[in-house]
Each structure stands twice: as C-alpha cells, then as structure tokens.
VEXLO-413886 format. One record per residue (C-alpha): x, y, z; residue number from 1; residue in three letters. Coordinates in nm, 2 decimals. Layout:
{u=X	v=Y	w=Z	setor=NUM	senu=ALA}
...
% end
This chain:
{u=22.82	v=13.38	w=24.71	setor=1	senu=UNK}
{u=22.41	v=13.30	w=24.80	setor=2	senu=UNK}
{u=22.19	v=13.44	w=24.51	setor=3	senu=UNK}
{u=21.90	v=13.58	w=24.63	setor=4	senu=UNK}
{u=21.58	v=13.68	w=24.49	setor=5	senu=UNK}
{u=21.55	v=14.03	w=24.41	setor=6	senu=UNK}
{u=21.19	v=14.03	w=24.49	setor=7	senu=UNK}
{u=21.20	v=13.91	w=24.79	setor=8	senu=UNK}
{u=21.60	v=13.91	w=24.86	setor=9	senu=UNK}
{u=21.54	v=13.55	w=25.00	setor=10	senu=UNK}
{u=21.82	v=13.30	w=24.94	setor=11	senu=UNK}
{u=21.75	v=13.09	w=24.63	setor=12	senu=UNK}
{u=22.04	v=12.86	w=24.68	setor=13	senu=UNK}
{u=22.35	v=12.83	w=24.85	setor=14	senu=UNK}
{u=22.69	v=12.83	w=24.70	setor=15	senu=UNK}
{u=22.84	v=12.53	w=24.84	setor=16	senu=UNK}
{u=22.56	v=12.34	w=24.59	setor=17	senu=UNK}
{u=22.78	v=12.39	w=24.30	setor=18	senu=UNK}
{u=22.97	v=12.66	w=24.28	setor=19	senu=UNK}
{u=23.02	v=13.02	w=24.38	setor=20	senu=UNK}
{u=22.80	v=13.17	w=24.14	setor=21	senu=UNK}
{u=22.57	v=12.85	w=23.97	setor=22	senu=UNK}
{u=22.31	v=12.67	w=24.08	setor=23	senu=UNK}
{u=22.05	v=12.39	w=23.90	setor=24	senu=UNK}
{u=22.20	v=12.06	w=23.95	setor=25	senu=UNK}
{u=22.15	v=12.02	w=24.30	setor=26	senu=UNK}
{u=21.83	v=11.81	w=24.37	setor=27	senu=UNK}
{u=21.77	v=12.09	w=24.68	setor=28	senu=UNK}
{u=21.74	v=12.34	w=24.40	setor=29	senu=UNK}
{u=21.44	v=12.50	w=24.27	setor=30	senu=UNK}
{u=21.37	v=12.37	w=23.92	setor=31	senu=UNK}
{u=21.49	v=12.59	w=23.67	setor=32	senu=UNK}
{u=21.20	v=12.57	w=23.32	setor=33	senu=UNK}
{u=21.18	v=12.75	w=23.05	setor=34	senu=UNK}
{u=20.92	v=13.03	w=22.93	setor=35	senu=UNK}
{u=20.99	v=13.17	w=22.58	setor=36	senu=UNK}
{u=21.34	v=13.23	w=22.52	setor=37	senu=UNK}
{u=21.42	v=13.29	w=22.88	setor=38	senu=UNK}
{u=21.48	v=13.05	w=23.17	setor=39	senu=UNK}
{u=21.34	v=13.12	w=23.54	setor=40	senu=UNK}
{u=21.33	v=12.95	w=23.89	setor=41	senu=UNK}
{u=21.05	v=12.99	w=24.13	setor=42	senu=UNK}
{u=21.16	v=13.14	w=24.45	setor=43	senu=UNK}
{u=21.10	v=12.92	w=24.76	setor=44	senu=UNK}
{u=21.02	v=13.25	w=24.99	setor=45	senu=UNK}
{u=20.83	v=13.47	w=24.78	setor=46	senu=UNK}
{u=20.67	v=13.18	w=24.48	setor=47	senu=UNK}
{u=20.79	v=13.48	w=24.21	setor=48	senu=UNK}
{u=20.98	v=13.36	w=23.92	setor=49	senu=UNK}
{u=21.34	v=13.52	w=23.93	setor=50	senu=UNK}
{u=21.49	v=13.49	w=23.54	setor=51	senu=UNK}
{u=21.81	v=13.29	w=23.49	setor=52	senu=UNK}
{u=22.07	v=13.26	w=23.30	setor=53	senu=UNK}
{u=22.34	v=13.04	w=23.18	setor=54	senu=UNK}
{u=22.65	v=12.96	w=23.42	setor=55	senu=UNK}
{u=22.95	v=12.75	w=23.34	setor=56	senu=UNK}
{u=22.99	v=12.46	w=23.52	setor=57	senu=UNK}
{u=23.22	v=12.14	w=23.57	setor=58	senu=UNK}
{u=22.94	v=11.90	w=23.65	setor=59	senu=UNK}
{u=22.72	v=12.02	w=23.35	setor=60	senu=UNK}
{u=22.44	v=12.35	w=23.27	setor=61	senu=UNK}
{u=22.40	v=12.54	w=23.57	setor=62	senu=UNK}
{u=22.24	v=12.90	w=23.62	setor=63	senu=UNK}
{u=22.27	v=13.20	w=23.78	setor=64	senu=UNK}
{u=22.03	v=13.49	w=23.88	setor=65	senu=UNK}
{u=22.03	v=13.68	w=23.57	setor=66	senu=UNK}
{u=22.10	v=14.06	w=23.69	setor=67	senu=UNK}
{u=22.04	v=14.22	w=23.38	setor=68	senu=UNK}
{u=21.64	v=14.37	w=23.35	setor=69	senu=UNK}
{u=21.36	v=14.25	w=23.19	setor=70	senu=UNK}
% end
C-alpha cells in the first residue's frame, strides 16, 4: 500500500521500499526530522510537511503517515 500525502494525495513512498505500510530507511525516501514531539516528512509534490508516526519494522525505525489529526 503507497502512502500519500493528504495534502496533496501525492505518493510519498512506495511500498515495495520496506514494507506495506513503513517507510524511512530507504535512501529514495524523503527524510523524516523531528519538530517538537512529533515527527514529519516533506512531501516531494506539494513541499508540505505530512506528520509521521512510528512503524514496526525488521530492518530498523520506520514510519508511517500518521492518520490521526493534528
């Protein structure tokens, strides 16, 4: 499954990077940084940051769109 922005409902990675549902590890990726207590990723279509959150992984921290609202 992609995860898309939901600004700009761009792909912001594609699942065969990690996962199905994680993304962050991939050098392709869009750096994921931190900004308070939450963690975001600029979108490559639209520049908006799209808040992350934590996804299990076997390689390591990955994240996920975070689809909760903020």
């Amino acid at each position: 499954m992609n995860q898309h922005c939901p600004h700009c409902n761009e792909i912001i990675f594609h699942a065969q990077h990690l996962d199905e549902h994680a993304f962050g590890s991939d050098l392709s990726d869009p750096r994921v940084y931190q900004s308070g207590v939450d963690w975001y990723a600029d979108c490559p279509g639209c520049n908006q940051p799209v808040r992350m959150e934590a996804a299990p992984s076997e390689t390591g921290l990955a994240y996920r769109v975070a689809h909760t609202g903020k």
